[in-house]
BAFI-3210 file (N, C-alpha, C; in Angstrom, 3 decimals, decimal comma, padded with zeros to 6 digits):
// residues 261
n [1|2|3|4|5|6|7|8|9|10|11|12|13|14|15|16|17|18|19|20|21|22|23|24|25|26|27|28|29|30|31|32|33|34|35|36|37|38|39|40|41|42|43|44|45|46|47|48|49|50|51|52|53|54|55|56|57|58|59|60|61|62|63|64|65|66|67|68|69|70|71|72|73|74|75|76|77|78|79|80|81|82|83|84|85|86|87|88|89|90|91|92|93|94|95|96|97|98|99|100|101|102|103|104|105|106|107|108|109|110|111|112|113|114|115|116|117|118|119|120|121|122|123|124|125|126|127|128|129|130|131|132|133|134|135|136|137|138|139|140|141|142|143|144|145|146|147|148|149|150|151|152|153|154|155|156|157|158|159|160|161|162|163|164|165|166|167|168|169|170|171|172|173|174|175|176|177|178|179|180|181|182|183|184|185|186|187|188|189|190|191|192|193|194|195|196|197|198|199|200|201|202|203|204|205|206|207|208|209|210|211|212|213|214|215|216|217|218|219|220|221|222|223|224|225|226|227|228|229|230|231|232|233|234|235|236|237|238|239|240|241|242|243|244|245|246|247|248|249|250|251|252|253|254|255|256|257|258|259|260|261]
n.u [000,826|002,143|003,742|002,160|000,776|002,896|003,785|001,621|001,911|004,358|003,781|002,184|003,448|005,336|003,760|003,245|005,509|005,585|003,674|004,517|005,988|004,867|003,482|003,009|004,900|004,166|004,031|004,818|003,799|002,592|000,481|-000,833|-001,701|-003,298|-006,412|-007,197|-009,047|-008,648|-006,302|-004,681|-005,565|-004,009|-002,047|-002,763|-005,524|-006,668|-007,957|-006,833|-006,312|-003,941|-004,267|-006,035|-005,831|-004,593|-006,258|-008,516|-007,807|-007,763|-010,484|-011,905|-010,490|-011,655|-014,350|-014,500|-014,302|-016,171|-017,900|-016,041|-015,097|-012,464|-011,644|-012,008|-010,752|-008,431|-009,094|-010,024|-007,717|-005,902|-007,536|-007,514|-004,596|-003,945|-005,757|-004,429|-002,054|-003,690|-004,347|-004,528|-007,455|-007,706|-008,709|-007,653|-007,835|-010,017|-008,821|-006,627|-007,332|-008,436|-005,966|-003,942|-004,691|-005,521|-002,670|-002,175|-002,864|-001,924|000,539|000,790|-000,527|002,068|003,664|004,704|004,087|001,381|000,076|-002,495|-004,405|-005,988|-008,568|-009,226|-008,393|-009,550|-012,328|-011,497|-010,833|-013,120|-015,025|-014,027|-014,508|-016,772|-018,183|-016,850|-017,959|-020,538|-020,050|-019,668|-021,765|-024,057|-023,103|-022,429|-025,044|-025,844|-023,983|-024,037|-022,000|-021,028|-019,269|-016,407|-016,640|-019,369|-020,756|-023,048|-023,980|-022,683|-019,877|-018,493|-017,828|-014,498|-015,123|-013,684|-010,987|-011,196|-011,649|-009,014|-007,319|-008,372|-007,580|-004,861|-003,861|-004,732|-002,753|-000,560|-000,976|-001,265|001,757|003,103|004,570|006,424|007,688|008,337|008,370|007,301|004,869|003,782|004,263|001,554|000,852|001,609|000,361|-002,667|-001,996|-001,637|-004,467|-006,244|-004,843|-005,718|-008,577|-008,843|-006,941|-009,169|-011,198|-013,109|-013,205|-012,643|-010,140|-010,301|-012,200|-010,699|-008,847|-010,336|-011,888|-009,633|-009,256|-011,487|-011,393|-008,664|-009,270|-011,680|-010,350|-008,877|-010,597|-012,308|-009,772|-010,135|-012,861|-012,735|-012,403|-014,799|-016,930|-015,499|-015,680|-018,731|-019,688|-018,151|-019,550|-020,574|-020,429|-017,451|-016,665|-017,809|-017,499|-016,540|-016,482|-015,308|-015,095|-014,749|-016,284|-016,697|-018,751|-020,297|-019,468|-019,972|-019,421|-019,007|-019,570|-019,066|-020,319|-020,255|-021,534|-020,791|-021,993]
n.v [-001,206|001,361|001,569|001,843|004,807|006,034|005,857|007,443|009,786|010,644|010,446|012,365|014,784|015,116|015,224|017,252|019,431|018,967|020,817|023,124|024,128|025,101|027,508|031,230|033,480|035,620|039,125|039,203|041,292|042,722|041,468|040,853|043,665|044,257|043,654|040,408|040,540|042,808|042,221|041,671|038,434|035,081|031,897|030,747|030,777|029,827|026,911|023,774|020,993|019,456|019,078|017,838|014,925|013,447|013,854|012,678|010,209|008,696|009,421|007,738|005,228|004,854|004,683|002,510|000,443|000,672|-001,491|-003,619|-006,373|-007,168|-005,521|-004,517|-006,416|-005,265|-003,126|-004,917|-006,217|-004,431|-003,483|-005,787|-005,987|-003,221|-004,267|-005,913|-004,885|-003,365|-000,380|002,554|004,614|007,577|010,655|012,975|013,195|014,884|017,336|017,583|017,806|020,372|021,836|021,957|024,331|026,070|026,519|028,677|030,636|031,426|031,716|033,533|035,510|036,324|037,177|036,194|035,447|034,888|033,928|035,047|037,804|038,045|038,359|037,606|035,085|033,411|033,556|031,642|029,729|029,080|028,367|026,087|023,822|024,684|023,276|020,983|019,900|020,177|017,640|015,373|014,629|014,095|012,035|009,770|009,417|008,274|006,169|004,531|002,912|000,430|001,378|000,371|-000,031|-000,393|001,295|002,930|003,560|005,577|005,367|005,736|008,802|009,380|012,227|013,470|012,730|013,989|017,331|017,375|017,222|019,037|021,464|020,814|020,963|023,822|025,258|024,376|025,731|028,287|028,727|027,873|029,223|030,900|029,701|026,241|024,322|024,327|024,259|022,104|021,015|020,575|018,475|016,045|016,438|016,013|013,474|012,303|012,127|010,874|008,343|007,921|008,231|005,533|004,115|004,494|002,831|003,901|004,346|002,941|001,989|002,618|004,537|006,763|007,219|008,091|010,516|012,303|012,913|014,375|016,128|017,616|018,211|019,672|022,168|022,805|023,926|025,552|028,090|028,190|028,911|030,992|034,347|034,844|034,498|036,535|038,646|038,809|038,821|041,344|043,590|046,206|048,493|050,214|050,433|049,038|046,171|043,140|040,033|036,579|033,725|030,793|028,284|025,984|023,573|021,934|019,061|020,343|022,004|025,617|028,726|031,840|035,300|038,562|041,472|044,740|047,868]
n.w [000,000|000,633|-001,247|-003,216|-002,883|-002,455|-005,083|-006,744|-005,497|-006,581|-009,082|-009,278|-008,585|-010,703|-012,940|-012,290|-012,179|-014,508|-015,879|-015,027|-016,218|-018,291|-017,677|-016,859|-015,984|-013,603|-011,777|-008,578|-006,666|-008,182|-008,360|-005,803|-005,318|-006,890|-008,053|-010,447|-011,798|-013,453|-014,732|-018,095|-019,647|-018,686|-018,916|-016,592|-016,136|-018,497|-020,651|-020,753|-021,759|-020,711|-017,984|-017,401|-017,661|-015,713|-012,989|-014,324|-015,470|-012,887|-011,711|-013,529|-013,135|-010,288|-010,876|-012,176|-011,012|-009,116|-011,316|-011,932|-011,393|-010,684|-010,185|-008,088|-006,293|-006,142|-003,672|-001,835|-000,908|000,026|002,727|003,991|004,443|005,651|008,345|009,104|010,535|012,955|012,815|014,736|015,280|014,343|014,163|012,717|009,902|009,307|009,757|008,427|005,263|005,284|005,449|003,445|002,194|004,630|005,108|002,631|002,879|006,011|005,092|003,522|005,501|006,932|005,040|003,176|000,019|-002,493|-005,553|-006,065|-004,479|-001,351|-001,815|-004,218|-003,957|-002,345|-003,822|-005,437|-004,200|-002,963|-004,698|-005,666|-003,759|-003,601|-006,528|-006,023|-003,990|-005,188|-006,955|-005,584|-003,385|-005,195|-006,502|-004,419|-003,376|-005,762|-006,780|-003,857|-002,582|-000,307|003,125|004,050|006,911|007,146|008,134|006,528|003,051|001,546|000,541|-002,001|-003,932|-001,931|000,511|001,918|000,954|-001,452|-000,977|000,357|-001,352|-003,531|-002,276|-001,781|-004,511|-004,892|-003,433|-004,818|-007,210|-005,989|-005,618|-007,364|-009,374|-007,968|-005,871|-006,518|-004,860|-002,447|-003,227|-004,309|-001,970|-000,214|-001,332|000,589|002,239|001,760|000,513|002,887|004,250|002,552|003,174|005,784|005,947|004,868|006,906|009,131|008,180|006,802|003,716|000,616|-001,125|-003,763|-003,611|-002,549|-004,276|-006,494|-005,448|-005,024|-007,394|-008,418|-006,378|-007,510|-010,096|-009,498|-008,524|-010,743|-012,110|-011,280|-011,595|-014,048|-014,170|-012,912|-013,347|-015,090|-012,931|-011,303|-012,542|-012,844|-010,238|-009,573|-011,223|-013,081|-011,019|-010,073|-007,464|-005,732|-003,486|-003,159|-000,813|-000,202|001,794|002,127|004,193|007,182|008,653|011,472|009,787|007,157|004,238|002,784|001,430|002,225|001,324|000,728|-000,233|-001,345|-002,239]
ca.u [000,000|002,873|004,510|000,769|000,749|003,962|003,748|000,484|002,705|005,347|002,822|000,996|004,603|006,306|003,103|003,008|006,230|005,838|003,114|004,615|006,554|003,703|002,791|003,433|005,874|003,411|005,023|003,926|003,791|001,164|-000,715|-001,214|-002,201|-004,439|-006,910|-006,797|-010,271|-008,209|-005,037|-004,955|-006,124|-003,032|-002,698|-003,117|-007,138|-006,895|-008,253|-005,512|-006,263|-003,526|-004,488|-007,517|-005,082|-004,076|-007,335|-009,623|-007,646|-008,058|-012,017|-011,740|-010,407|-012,367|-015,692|-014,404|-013,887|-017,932|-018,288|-015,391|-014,719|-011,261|-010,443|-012,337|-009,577|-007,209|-009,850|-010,302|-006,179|-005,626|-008,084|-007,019|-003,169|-004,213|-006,560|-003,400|-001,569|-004,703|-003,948|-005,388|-008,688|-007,592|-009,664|-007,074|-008,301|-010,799|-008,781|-006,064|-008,024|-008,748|-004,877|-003,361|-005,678|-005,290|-001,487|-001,509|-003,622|-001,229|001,832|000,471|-000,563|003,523|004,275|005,078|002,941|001,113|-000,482|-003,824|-004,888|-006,993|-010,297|-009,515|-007,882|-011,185|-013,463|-011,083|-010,911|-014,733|-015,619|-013,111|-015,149|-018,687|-018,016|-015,951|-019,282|-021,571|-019,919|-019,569|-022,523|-025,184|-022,694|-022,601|-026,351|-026,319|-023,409|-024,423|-020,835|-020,893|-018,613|-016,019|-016,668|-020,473|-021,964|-024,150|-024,113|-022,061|-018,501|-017,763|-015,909|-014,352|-015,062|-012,438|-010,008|-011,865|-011,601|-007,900|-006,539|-008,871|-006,776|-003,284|-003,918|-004,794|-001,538|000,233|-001,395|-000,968|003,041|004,269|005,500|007,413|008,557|007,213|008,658|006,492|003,812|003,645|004,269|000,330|-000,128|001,778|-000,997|-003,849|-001,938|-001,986|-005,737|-006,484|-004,653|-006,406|-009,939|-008,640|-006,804|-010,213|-011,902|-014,067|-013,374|-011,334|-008,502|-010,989|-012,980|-009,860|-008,092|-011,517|-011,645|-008,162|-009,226|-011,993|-010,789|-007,957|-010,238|-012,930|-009,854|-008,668|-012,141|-012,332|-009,235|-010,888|-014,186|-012,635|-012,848|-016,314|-017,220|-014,951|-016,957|-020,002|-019,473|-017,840|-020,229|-020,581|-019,820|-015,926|-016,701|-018,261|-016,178|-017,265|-015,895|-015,832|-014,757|-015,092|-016,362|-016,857|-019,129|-020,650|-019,226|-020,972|-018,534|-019,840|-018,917|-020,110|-020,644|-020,814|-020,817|-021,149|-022,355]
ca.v [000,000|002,493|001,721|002,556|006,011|006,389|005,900|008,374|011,070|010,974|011,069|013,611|015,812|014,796|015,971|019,336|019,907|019,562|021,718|024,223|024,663|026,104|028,589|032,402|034,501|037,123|039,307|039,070|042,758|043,542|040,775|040,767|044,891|044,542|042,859|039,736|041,491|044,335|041,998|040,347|037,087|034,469|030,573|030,571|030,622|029,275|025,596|023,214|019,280|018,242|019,281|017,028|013,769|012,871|013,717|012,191|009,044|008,566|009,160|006,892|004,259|004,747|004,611|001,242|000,046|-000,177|-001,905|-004,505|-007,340|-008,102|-004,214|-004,493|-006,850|-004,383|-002,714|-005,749|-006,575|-003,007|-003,065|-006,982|-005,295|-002,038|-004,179|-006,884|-004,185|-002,625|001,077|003,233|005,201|008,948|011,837|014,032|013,689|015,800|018,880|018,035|017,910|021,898|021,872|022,881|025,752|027,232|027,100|029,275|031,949|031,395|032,193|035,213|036,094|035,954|037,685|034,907|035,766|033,434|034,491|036,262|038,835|037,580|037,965|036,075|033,524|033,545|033,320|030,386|028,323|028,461|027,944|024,692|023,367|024,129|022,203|019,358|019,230|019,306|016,367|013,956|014,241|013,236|010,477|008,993|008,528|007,358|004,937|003,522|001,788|000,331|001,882|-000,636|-000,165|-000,951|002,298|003,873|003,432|006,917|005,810|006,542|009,138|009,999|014,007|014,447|013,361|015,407|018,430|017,590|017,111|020,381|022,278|020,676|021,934|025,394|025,490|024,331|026,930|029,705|028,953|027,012|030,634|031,541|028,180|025,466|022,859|024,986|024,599|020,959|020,333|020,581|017,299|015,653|016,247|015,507|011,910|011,964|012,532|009,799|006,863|007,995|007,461|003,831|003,367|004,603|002,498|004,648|004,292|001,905|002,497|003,049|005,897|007,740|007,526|009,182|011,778|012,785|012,879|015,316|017,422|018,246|018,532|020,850|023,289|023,661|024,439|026,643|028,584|028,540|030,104|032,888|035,520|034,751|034,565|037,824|039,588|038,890|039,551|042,853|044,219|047,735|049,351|049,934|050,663|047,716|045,351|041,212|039,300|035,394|033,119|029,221|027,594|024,266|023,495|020,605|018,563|021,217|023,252|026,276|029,769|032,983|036,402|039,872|042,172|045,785|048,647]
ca.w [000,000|000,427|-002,443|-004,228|-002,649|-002,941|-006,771|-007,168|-005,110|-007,497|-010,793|-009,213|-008,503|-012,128|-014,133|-011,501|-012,675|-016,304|-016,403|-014,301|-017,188|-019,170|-016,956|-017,419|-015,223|-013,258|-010,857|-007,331|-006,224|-008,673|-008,320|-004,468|-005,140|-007,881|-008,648|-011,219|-012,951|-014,215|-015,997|-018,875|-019,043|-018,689|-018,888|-015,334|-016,146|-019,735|-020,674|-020,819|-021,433|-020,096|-016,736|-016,615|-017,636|-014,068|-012,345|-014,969|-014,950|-011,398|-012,113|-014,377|-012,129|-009,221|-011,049|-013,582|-009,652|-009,394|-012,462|-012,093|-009,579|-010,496|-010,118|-006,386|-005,299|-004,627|-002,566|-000,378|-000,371|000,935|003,766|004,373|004,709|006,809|009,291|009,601|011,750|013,472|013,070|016,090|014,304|014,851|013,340|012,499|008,434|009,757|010,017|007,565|004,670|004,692|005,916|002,627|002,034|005,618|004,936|001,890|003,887|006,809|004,905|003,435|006,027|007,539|004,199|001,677|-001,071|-003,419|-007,073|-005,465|-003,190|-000,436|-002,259|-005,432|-003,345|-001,346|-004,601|-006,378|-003,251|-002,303|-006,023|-005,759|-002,409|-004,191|-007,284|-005,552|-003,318|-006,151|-007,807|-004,456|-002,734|-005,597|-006,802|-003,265|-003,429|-006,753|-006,418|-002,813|-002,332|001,298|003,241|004,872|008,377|007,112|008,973|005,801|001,619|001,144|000,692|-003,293|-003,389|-000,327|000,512|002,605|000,226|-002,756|-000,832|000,190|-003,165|-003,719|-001,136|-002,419|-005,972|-004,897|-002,704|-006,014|-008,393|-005,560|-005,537|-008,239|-009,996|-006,729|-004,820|-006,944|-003,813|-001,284|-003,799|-003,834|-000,534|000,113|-001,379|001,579|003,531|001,087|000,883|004,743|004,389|002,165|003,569|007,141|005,289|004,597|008,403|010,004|007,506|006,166|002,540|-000,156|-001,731|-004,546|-003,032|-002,281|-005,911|-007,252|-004,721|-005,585|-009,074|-007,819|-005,854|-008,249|-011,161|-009,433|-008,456|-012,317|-012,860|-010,509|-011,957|-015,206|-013,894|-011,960|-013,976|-015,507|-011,376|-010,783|-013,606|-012,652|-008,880|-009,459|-011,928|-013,747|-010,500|-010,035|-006,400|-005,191|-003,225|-002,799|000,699|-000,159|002,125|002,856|006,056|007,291|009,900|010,928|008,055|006,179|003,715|001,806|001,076|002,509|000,404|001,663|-001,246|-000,919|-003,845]
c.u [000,860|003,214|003,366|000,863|001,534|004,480|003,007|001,252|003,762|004,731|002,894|002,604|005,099|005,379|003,058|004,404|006,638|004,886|003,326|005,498|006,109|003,215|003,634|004,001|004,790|004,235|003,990|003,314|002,230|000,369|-001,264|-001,908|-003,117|-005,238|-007,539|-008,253|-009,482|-006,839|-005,708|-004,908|-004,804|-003,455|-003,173|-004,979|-007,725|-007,259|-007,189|-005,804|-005,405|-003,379|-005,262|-006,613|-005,294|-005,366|-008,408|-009,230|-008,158|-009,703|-012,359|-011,696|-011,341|-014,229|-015,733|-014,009|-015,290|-018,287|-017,544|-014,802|-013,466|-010,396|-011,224|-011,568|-008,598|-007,879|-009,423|-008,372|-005,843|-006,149|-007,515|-005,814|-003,166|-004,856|-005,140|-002,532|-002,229|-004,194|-005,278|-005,946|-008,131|-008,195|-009,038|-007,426|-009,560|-010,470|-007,276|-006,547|-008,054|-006,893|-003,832|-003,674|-005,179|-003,485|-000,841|-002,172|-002,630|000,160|002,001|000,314|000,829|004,292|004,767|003,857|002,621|000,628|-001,493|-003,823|-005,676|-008,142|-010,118|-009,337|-009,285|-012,284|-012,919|-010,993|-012,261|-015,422|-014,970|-014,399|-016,595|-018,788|-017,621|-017,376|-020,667|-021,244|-020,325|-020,694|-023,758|-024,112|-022,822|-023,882|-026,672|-025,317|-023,573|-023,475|-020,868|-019,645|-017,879|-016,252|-017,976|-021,765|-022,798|-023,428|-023,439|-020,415|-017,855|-018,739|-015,752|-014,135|-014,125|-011,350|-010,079|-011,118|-009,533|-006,946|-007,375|-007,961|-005,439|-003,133|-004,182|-003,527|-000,605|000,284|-000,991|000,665|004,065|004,834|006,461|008,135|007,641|007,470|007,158|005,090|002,890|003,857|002,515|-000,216|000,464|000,725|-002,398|-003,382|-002,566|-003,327|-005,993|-006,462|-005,439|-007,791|-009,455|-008,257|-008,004|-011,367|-013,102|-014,301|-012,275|-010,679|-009,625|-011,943|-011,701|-008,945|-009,361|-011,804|-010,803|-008,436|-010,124|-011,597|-009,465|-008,407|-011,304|-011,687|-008,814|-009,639|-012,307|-011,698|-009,700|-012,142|-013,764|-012,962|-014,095|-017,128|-016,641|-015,804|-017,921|-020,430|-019,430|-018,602|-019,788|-019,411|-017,968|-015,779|-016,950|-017,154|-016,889|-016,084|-016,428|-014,848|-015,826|-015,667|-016,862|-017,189|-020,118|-020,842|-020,100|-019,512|-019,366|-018,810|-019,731|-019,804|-021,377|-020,680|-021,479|-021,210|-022,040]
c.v [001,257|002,527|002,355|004,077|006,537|006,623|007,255|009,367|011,702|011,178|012,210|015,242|015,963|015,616|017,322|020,110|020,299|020,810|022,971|025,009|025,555|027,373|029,387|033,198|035,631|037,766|039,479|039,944|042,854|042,649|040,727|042,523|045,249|043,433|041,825|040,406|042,243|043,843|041,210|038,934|036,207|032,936|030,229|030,155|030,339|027,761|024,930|021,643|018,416|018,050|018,663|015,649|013,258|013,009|013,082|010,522|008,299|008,507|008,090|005,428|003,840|004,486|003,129|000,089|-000,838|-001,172|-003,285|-004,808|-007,317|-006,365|-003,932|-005,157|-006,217|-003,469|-003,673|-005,763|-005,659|-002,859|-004,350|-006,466|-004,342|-003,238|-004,917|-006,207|-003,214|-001,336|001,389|004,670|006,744|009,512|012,493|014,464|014,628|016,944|018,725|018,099|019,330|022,185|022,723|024,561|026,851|027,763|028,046|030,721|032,634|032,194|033,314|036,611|036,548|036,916|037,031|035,072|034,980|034,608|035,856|036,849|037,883|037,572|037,395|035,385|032,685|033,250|032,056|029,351|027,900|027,817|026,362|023,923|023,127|023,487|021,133|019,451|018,780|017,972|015,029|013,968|013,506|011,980|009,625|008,450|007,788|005,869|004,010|002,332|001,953|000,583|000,587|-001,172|-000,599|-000,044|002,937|003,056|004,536|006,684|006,156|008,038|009,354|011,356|014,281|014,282|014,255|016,833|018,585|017,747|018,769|021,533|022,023|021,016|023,276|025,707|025,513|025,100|028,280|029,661|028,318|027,714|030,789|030,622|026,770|024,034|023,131|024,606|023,080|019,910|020,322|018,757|016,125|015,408|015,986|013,782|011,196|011,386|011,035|008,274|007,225|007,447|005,993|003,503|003,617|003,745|002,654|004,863|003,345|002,519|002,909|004,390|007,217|007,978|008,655|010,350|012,551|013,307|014,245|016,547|018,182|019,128|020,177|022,105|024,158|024,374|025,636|028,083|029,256|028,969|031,159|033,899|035,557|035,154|036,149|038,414|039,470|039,205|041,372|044,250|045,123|048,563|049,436|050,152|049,905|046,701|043,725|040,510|037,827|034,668|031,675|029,116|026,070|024,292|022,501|019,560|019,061|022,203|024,114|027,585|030,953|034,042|037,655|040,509|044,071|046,733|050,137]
c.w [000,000|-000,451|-003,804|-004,245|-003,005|-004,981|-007,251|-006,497|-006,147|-009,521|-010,705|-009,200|-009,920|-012,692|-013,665|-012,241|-014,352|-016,767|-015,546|-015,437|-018,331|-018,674|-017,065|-015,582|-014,159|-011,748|-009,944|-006,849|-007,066|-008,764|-006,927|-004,630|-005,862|-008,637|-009,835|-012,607|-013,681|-015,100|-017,128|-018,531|-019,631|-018,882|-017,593|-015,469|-018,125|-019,955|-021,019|-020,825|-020,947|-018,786|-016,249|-017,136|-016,210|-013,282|-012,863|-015,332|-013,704|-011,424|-012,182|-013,595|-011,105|-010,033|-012,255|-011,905|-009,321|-010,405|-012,201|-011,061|-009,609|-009,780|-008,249|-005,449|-004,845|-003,409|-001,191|000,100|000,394|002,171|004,343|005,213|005,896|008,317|010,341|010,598|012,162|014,065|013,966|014,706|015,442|013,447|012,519|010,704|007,955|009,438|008,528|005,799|003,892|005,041|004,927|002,527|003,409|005,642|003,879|002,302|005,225|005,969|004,351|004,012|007,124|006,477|003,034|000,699|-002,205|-004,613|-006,813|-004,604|-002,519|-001,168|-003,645|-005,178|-002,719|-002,455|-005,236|-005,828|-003,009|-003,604|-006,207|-005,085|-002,490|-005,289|-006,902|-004,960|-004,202|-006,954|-006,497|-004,019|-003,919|-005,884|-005,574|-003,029|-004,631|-006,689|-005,194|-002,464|-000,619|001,705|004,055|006,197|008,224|008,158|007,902|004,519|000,562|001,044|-000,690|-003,637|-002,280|-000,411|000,922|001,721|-000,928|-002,195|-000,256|-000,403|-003,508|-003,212|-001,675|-003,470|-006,022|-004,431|-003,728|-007,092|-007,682|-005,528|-006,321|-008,929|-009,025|-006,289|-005,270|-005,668|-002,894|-001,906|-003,555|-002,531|000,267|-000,328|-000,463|002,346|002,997|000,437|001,933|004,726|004,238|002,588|005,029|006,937|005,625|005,854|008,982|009,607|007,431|005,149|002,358|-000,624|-003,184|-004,954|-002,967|-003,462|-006,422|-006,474|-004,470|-006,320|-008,811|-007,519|-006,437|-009,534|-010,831|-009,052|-009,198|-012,907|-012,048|-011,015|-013,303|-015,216|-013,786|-012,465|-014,735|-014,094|-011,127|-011,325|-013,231|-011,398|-008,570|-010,122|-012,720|-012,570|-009,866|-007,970|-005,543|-005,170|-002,541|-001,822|000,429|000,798|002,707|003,907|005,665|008,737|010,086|010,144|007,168|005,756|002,661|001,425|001,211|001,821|001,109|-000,119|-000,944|-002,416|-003,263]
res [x|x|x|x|x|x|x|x|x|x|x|x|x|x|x|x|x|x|x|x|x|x|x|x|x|x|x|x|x|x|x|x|x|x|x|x|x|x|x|x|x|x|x|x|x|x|x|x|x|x|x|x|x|x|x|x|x|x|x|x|x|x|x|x|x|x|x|x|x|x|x|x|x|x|x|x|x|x|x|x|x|x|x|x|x|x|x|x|x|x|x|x|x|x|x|x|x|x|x|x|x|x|x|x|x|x|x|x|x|x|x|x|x|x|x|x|x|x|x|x|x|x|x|x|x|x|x|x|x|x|x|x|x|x|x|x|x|x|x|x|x|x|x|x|x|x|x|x|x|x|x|x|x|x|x|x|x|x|x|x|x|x|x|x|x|x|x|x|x|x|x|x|x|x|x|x|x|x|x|x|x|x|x|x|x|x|x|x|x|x|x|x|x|x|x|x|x|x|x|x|x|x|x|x|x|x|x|x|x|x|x|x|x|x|x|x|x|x|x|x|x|x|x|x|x|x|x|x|x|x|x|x|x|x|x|x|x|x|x|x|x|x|x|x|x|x|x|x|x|x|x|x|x|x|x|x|x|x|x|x|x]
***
């Protein structure tokens, strides 16, 4: 099982790096002082197919998982493996999950500066968090994969890793211009996440490949809304100023909206 993760860590880094190579130079200064409405439009928020490769594989997998027995045996071998040295069920995939995300807020807030100002960061992360949620929750009622531990019918995909892979791809888009190590160091902890699902057994190794796939996916999409979302937020008036930020509260994530005219 490590050597699995361990494999999908090193995809997921190799292809970050090739396509970091595509991406355009922007300088930091004027992007933390002005807002991304008012530049030209870069690849940063351009369509790019080969950005949905690696997350739409993974889809791919996890949903040819339902369909096929022989590809459900590594499910069972994996949980077989995990139960064989009965890991102690800690929560902590609870909080690391949003973990990336609060660290690219954190370091901004320290002075390390990522791509966006606080309020595009704030509209591209919550827009991540409400697409990744609109995809997982109806599939979970439509697929009805029992969850290992056998408490409910909700375990494909797994949310928490959706939204952690959600969170490690924003961390990677907000710093792969500046410190592309720093950038990818978010998906450390949206691994973490994942294999915790599987030690708390709460999902398969199947649930947590497609909720990878997810949560990477909904926060290219995201990137590629923004400015359709900025525009339409900010309106006519040049005066009017929009306040988005995330929350998560009682395994409830959303996104709150102040906007002022």
């Amino acid at each position: 099982m490590k050597l699995i993760f361990s494999g999908l860590l090193i995809i997921l880094l190799s292809s970050q790096n090739l396509l970091a190579q595509d991406s355009l130079a922007v300088k930091k200064d004027s992007i933390d002082s002005v807002s991304v409405a008012h530049l030209p439009l870069d690849k940063a928020y351009q369509f790019n197919y080969k950005k949905l490769i690696i997350p739409a594989a993974f889809i791919t997998y996890g949903v040819a998982t339902l369909k096929f027995d022989k590809l459900k045996q590594l499910n069972f071998s994996t949980r077989s493996e995990i139960n064989e040295h009965q890991p102690d069920h800690i929560r902590l995939d609870n909080y690391t999950q949003f973990a990336p995300a609060a660290l690219v807020y954190g370091l901004n807030a320290f002075g390390v500066e990522g791509k966006h100002n606080f309020r595009d960061r704030s509209i591209i992360y919550g827009t991540s968090l409400l697409l990744a949620s609109a995809v997982i929750m109806p599939t979970k009622h439509l697929a009805k994969e029992e969850r290992p531990d056998q408490s409910n019918r909700l375990s494909f995909p797994s949310g928490h890793t959706a939204f952690a892979f959600a969170s490690a791809q924003f961390m990677y888009r907000e710093y792969k211009d500046t410190n592309f190590w720093l950038g990818v160091s978010g998906y450390s902890l949206a691994v973490f996440t994942g294999v915790y699902r599987m030690l708390n057994d709460k999902h398969w190794f199947s649930d947590v490949v497609a909720g990878a796939g997810i949560g990477i996916l909904s926060t290219e999409a995201s990137y590629w809304l923004y400015p359709k979302i900025n525009k339409l937020l900010s309106g006519k008036n040049k005066n009017s100023s929009v306040m988005m930020m995330p929350f998560y509260q009682n395994k409830t994530a959303g996104i709150g909206l102040v906007k002022n005219f």
